[in-house]
MIMAR-632422 format. One line per 3 residues: number of its first residue (from 0); their letters; for each residue y, z, x of C-alpha. Coordinates in nm, 4 decimals, padded with zeros to 6 digits. Layout:
! residues N
NUM> A> Y:Z:X  ...
! end
This chain:
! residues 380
0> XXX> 02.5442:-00.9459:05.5055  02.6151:-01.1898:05.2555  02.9532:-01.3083:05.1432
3> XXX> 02.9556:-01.2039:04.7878  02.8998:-00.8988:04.6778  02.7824:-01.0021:04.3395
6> XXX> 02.7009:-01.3666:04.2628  02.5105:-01.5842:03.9748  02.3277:-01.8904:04.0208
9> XXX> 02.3577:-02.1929:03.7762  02.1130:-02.4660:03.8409  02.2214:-02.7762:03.7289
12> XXX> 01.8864:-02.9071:03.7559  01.7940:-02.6579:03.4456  02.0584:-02.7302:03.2430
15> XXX> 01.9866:-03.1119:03.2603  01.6126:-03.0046:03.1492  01.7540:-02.8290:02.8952
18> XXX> 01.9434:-03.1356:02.7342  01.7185:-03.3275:02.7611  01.4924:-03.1172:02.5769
21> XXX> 01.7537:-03.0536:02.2845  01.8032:-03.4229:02.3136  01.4319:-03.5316:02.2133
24> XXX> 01.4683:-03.2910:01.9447  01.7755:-03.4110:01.7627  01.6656:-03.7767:01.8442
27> XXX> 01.8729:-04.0318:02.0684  02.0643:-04.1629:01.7594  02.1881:-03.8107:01.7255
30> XXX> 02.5579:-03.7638:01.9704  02.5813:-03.4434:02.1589  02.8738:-03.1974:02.1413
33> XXX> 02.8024:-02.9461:02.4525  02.9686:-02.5840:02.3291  03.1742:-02.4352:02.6402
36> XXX> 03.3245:-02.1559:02.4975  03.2967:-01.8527:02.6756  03.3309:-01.9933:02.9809
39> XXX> 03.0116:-02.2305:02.9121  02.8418:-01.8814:02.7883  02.9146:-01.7331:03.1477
42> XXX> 02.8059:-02.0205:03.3165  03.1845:-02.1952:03.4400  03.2518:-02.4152:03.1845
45> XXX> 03.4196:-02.6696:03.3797  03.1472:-02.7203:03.6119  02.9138:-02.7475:03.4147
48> XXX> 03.1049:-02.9870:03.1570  03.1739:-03.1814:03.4823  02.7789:-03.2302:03.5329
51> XXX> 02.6528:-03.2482:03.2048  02.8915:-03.5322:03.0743  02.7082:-03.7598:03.3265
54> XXX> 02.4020:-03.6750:03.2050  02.3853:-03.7210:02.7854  02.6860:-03.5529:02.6697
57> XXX> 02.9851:-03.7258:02.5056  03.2112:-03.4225:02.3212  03.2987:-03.0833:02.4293
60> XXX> 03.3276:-02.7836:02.1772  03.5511:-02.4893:02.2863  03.6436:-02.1542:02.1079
63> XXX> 04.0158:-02.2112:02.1328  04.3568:-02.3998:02.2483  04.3412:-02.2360:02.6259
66> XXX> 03.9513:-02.3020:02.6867  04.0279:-02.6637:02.5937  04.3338:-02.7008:02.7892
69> XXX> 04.1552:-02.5139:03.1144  03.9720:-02.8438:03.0757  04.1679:-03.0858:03.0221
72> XXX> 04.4137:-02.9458:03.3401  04.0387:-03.0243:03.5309  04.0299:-03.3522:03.4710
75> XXX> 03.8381:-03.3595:03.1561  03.8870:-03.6442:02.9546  03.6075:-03.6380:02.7050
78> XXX> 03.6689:-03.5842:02.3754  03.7113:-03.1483:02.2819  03.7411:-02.9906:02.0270
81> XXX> 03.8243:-02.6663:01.8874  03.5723:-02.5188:01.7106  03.7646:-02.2115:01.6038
84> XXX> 04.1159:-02.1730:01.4263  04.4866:-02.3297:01.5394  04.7647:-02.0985:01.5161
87> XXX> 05.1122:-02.2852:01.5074  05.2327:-02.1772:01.8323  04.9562:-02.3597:02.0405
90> XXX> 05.0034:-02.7080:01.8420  05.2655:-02.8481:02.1031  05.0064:-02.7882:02.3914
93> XXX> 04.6794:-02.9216:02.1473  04.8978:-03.2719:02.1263  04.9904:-03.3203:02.4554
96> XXX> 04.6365:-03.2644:02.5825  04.4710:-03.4730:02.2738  04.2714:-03.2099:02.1474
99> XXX> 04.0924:-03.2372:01.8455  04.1317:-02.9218:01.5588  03.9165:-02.7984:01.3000
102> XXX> 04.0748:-02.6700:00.9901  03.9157:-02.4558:00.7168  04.1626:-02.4427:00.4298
105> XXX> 04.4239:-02.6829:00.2727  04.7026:-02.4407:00.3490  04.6612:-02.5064:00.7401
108> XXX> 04.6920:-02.8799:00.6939  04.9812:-02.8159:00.5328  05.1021:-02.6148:00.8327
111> XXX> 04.9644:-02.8868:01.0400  05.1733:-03.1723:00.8871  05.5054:-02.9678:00.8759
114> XXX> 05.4608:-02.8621:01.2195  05.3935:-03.2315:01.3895  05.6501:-03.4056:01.2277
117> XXX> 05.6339:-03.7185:01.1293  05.6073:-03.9286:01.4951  05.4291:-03.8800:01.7828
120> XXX> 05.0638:-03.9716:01.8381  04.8025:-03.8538:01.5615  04.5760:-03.5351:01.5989
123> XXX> 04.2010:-03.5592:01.5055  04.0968:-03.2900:01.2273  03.7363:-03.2008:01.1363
126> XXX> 03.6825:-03.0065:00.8500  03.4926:-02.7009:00.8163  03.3224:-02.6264:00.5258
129> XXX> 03.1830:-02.3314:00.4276  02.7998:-02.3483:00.2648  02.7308:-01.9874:00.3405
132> XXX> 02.8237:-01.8601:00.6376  03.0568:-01.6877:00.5064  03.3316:-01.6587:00.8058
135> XXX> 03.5354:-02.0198:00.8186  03.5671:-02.2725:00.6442  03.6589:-02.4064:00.3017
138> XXX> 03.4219:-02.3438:-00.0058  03.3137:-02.6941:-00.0827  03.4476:-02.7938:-00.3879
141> XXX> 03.8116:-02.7680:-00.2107  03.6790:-03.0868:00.0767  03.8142:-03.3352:-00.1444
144> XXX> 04.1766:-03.2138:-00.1600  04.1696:-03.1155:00.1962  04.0708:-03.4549:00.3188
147> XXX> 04.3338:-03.6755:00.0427  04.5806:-03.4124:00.2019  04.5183:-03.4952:00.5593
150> XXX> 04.4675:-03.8645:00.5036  04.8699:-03.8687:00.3486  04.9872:-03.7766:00.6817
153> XXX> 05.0305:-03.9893:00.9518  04.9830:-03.7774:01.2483  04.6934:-03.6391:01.1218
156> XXX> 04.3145:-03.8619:01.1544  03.9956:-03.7044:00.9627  03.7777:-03.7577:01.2342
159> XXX> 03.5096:-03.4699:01.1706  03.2860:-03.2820:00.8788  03.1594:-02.9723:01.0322
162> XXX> 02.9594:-02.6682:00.8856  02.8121:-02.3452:01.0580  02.4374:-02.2708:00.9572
165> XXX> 02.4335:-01.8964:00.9382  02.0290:-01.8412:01.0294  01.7787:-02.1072:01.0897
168> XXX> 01.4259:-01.9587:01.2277  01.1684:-02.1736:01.3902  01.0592:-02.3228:01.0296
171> XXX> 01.4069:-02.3460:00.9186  01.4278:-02.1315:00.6682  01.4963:-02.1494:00.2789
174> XXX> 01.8764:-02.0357:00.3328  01.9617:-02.3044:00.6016  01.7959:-02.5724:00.3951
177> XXX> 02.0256:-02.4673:00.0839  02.3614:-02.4886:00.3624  02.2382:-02.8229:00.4410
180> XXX> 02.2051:-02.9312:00.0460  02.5678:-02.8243:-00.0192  02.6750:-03.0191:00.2909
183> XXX> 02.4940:-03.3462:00.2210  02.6542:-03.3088:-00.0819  02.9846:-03.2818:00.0200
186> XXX> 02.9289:-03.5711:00.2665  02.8232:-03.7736:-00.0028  03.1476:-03.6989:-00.2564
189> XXX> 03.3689:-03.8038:00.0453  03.1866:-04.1326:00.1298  03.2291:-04.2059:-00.2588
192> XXX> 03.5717:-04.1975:-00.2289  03.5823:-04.3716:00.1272  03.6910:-04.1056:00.3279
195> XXX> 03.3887:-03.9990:00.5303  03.4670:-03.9367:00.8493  03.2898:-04.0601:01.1809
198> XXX> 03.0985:-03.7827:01.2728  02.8809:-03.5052:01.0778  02.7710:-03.2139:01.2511
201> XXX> 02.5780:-02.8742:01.1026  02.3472:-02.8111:01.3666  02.3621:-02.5813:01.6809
204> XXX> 02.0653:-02.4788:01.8736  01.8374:-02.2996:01.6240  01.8884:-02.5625:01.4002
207> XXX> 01.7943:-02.8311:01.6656  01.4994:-02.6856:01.7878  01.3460:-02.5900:01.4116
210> XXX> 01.2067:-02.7924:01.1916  01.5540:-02.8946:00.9665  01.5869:-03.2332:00.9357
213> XXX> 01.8547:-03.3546:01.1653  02.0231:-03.6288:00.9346  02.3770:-03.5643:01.0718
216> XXX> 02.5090:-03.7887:01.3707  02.6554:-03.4876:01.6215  02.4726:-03.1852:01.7194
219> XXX> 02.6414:-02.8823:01.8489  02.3859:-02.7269:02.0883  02.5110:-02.3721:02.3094
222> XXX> 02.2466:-02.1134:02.4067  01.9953:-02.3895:02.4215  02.1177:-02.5986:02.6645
225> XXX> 02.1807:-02.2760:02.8525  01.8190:-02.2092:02.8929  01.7676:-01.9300:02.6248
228> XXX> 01.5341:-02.0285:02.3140  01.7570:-01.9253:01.9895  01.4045:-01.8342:01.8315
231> XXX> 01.2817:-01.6145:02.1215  00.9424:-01.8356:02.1071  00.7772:-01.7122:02.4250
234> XXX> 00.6332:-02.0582:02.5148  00.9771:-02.2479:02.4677  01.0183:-02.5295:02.7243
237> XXX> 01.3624:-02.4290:02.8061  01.4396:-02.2849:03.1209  01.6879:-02.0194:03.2060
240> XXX> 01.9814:-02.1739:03.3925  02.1649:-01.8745:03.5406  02.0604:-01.6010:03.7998
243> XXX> 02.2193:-01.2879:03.8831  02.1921:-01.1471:04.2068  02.3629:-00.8808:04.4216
246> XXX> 02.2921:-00.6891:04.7503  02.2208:-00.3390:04.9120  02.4916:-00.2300:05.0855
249> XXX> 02.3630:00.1375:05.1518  02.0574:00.3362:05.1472  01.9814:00.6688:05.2039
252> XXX> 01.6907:00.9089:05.1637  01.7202:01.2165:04.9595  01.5346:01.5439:04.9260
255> XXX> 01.3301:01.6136:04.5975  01.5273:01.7467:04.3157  01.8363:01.5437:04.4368
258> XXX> 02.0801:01.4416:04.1674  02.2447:01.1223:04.1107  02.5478:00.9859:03.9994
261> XXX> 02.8069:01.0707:03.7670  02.6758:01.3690:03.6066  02.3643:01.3971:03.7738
264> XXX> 02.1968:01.2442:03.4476  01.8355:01.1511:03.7428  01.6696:01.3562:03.9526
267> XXX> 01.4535:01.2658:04.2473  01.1246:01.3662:04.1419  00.9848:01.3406:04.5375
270> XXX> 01.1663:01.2475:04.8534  01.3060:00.9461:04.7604  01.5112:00.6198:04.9248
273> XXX> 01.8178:00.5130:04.6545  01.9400:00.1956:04.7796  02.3188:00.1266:04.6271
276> XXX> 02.4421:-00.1717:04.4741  02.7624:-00.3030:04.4462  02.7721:-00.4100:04.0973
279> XXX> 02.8765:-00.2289:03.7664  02.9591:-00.2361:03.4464  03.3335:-00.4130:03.5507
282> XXX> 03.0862:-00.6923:03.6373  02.9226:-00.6587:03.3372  02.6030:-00.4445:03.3673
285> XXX> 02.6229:-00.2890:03.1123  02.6506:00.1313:03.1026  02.3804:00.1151:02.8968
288> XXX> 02.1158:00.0075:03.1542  02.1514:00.3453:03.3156  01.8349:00.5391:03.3435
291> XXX> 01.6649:00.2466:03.2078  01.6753:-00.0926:03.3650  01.5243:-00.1909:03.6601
294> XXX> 01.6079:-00.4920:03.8974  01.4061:-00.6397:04.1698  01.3884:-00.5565:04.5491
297> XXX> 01.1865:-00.7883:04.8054  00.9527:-00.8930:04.4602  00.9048:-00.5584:04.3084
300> XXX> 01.0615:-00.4138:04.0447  01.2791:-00.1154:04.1291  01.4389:00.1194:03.8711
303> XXX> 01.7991:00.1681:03.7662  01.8775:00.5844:03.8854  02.1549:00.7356:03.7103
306> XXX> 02.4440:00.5978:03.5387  02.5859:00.2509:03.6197  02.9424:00.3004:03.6955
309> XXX> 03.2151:00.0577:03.7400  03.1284:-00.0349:04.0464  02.8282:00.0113:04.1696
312> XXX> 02.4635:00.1428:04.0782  02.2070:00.2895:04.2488  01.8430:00.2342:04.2430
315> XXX> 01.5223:00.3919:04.3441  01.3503:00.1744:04.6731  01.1073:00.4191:04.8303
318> XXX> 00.8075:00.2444:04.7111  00.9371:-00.0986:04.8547  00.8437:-00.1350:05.2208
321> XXX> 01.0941:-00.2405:05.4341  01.3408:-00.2241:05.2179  01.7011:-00.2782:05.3877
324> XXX> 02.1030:-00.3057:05.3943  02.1777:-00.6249:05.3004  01.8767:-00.7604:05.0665
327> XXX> 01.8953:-00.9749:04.8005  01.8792:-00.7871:04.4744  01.8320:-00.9744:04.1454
330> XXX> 01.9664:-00.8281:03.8012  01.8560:-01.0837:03.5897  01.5646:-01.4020:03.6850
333> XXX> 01.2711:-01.4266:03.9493  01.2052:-01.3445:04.2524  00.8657:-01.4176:04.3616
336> XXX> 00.6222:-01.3699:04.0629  00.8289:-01.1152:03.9247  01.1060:-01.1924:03.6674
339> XXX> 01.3770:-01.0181:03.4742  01.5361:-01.2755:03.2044  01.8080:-01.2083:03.0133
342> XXX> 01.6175:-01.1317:02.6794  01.5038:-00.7913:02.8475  01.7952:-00.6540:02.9620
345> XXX> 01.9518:-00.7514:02.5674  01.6594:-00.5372:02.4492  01.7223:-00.2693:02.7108
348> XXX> 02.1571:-00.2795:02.5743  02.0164:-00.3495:02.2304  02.2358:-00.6408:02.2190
351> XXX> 02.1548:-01.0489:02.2033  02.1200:-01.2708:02.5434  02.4361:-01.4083:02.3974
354> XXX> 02.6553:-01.0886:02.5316  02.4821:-01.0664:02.8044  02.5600:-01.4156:02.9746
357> XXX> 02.9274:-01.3737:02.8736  02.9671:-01.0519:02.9552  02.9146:-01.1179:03.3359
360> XXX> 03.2829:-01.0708:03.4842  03.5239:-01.2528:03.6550  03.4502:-01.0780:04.0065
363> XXX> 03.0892:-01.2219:03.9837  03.1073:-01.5581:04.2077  02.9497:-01.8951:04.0618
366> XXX> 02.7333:-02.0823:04.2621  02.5612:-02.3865:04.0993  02.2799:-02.5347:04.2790
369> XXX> 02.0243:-02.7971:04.1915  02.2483:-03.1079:04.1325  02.0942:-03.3303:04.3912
372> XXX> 01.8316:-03.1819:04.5829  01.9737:-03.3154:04.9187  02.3136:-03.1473:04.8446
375> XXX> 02.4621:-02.7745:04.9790  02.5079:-02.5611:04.6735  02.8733:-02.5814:04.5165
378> XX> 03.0615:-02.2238:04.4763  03.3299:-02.2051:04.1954
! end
């Protein structure tokens, strides 16, 4: 038997690939701001911040105040910053660990100032601006203001410019070209006045790997560098960097017309073997997959047999020889020729890849792989 019951495989190796390919694609002059929020999209994102900050990456972009602080209390010392908004109460944690905030309106500078005082060391700001996204961020003709306001204060440094594209496709895109006018725009009424900040960043993955001019000096790649193409292209040269994997942990053989599961939703249409597998939706697959995934057994794809529950799911093995307690089953990636990426089981939960790397749980173990190919893989 093996010692988790549930387990995902990163491979560093993969996401060094993919870097390097969203790398070539924003150009070298371009900086790279690695997005870990979500836990690095499922992936651990201290691990993998660890690794990838020796290989090309020099900022970290995080969702919120505890994300970046889970990284700094990890020995992180690369520059991090939150991406989304700073309530008041986290600001005494967000200057001890020299965290950098975004803000999105004049009244949270404000805030900002009142709440830091007037010594201690300064806190870097980007500002968001809003070209059309539609969600954060200022409205552009307010950038000005925003930017005198934070250069009065003295424990505040405009380090940042940020927008959010809110669609680019593979050609761009008329929409994301117009968000990118209104930006450049905006860059270029601050640098008239002398208070352009160091970096400019617009771009996350789609916009990297279209055809938008990358003219800003930090990218913000996520789902890229994570091995899933943000245009679906089926000839992308990214490769997925996370496995999911479980085992069989019983198997029995049941008589034709057998029910199974809660509410006896599948019946065995022969004498059948259902293997059971000690994963559910608690782990995060998903409820919907009942009746209608399937998941690989010894190279062959098996189906999902009833409803996924929280703990465990069953699945129909009688056509895989030899099939046995304790087999590898994988939920998502190869095995053999066979494969199962993540795009099929979003299709199958009519969801994005997105939810369904960050949706796999807590009780899932981490085990990252591929660093140096003379090394024992790492479990987190």
């Amino acid at each position: 038997m093996l010692q988790a019951r549930t387990w995902a495989e990163v491979d560093l190796a993969a996401l060094q690939h993919n870097l390097g390919v969203v790398r070539d694609e924003a150009t070298p002059e371009v900086a790279v701001m690695l997005v870990v929020k979500a836990d690095a999209y499922g992936h651990g994102a201290v691990p993998v911040s660890w690794h990838l900050l020796q290989h090309g990456v020099s900022q970290l972009g995080v969702g919120d105040s505890t994300e970046a602080l889970e990284l700094r209390a990890a020995g992180v010392t690369a520059p991090i910053l939150i991406l989304g908004a700073v309530v008041r109460g986290e600001l005494e944690d967000v200057v001890r660990g020299d965290i950098h905030v975004t803000v999105h309106s004049g009244d949270r500078v404000r805030g900002l100032r009142k709440a830091l005082g007037t010594s201690g060391p300064p806190v870097g700001v980007h500002i968001k601006v809003d070209t059309g996204m539609g969600r954060l961020g200022c409205h552009p003709e307010r950038v000005l203001g925003i930017a005198r306001e934070v250069k009065r204060s003295k424990r505040l440094r405009l380090v940042g410019l940020a927008t959010h594209l809110a669609a680019s496709g593979p050609d761009g895109g008329k929409p994301a070209r117009q968000q990118l006018q209104r930006f450049r725009k905006v860059s270029d009424a601050l640098e008239a006045e002398g208070m352009l900040p160091r970096w400019r960043h617009a771009h996350a993955s789609g916009g990297i790997l279209s055809t938008l001019p990358t003219d800003f000096n930090l990218a913000r790649p996520g789902i890229g560098v994570y091995g899933i193409d943000p245009h679906g292209r089926a000839d992308s040269p990214l490769q997925p960097a996370m496995s999911w994997h479980t085992q069989i942990v019983f198997m029995k053989d049941h008589r034709r017309g057998a029910r199974i599961g809660y509410g006896g939703t599948w019946r065995t249409p022969r004498r059948s073997r259902i293997a059971t597998l000690p994963v559910g939706y608690n782990d995060g697959y998903r409820f919907a997959f009942s009746n209608r995934a399937e998941v690989l057994v010894r190279g062959q794809r098996c189906p999902v047999v009833g409803r996924v529950s929280m703990d465990y799911t069953c699945v129909d093995v009688t056509d895989v020889p030899g099939a046995s307690v304790g087999d590898t089953v994988t939920l998502m990636g190869a095995d053999g020729d066979a494969s199962l990426p993540a795009t099929e089981l979003a299709q199958l939960a009519d969801t994005i890849p997105y939810e369904i790397l960050c949706g796999i749980g807590r009780r899932v173990k981490r085990q990252y792989v591929g660093a140096d190919p003379k090394a024992e893989a790492v479990d987190a």
